[in-house]
N, C-alpha and C positions, 0 to 999 in steps of 0.2 A: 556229232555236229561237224559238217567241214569246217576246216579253220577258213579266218580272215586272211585275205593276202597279207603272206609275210610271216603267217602262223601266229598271229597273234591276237588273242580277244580283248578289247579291252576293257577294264574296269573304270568305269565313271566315278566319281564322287560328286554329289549332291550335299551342299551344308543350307543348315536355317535354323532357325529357333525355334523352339517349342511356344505354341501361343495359349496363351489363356484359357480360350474355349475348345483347346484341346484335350484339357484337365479334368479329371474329376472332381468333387468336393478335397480332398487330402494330397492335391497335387501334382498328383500321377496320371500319366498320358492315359485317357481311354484306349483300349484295346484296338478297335476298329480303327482306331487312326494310324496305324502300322501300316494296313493296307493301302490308307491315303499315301504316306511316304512312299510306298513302294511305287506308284503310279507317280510321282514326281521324278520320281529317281528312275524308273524307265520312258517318261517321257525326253528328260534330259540326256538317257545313253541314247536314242534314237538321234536325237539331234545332233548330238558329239558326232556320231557316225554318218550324218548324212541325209537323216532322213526327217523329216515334218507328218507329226502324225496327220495335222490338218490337211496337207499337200496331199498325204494319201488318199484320205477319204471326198476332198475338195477333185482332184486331176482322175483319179483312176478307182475310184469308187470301192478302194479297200478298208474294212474296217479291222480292228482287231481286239476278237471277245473274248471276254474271259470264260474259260473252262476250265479251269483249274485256280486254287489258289491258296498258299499254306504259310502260316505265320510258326515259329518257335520265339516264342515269351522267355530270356533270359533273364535277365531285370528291367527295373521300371524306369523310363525316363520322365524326370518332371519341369515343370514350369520354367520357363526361360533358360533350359542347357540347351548346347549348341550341337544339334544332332548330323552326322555324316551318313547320309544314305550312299553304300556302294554298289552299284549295279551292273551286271553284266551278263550276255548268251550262255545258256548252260545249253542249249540245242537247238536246231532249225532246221526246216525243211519246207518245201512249197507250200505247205498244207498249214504248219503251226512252227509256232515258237517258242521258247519257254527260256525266261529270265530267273537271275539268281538276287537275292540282296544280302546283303547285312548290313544292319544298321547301328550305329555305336557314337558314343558321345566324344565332344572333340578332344577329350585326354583320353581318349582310348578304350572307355567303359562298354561291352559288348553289351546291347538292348536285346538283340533278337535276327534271327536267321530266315529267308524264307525264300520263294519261289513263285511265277506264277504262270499258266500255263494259255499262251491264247492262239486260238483258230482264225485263219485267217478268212475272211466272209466279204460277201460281193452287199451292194446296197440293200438286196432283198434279206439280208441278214443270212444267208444259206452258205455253207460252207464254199470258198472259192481256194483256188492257188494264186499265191501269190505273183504275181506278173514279171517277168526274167529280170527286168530292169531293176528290182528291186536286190535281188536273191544276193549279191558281194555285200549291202551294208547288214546283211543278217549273217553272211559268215557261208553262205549256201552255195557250193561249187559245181553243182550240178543236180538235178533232177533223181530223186530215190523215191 
């Protein structure tokens, strides 16, 4: 990935609380809801950096879909601890992006690791490039 002007990627953090009907019967965060954090926590690093997913898809008709997408289950988090999702570019390029997280409770408890990997798509849902004006808050310094 090219770096960010200045060389620098940066790591977002996202805090909230675990909600109720994110629980199982015994406490513990259902599984799928890892992937919701992670869509929180890169909704928020876009916007730290610049960018509105809705501005995209609303001004320039970019969407971005998931093709990829990977969770690592370390331990459980449960009901009302204070989770820190941290996000940030593991790579980019015209074409796609691919984000990093981990996610870990607010004393430090490591939950889980993962990744997710999305192509960038014009309205028609079909693979597009992303548009120049975009390419600095993704980290993208030129065309590969």
């Amino acid at each position: 990935m090219a770096d960010r002007p200045g060389n620098v990627t940066p790591r977002i953090e996202t805090r909230f609380r675990v909600r109720y009907a994110e629980t199982d019967q015994m406490g513990i965060v259902y599984y799928a809801n890892y992937l919701i954090w992670m869509e929180i926590g890169r909704v928020e690093f876009c916007r730290s950096v610049g960018v509105a997913y809705s501005e995209m898809e609303r001004a320039d008709g970019v969407l971005l879909t998931v093709a990829e997408a990977n969770c690592r289950y370390l331990a459980p988090a449960l009901y009302d601890e204070e989770i820190v999702v941290t996000t940030w570019l593991e790579g980019a390029h015209p074409r796609m992006v691919t984000f990093g997280y981990e996610m870990r409770t607010a004393d430090g408890r490591k939950l889980a690791t993962g990744y997710t990997k999305h192509v960038f798509c014009g309205r028609d849902l079909r693979p597009a490039r992303l548009p120049q004006k975009y390419w600095s808050f993704f980290g993208i310094a030129r065309a590969t």
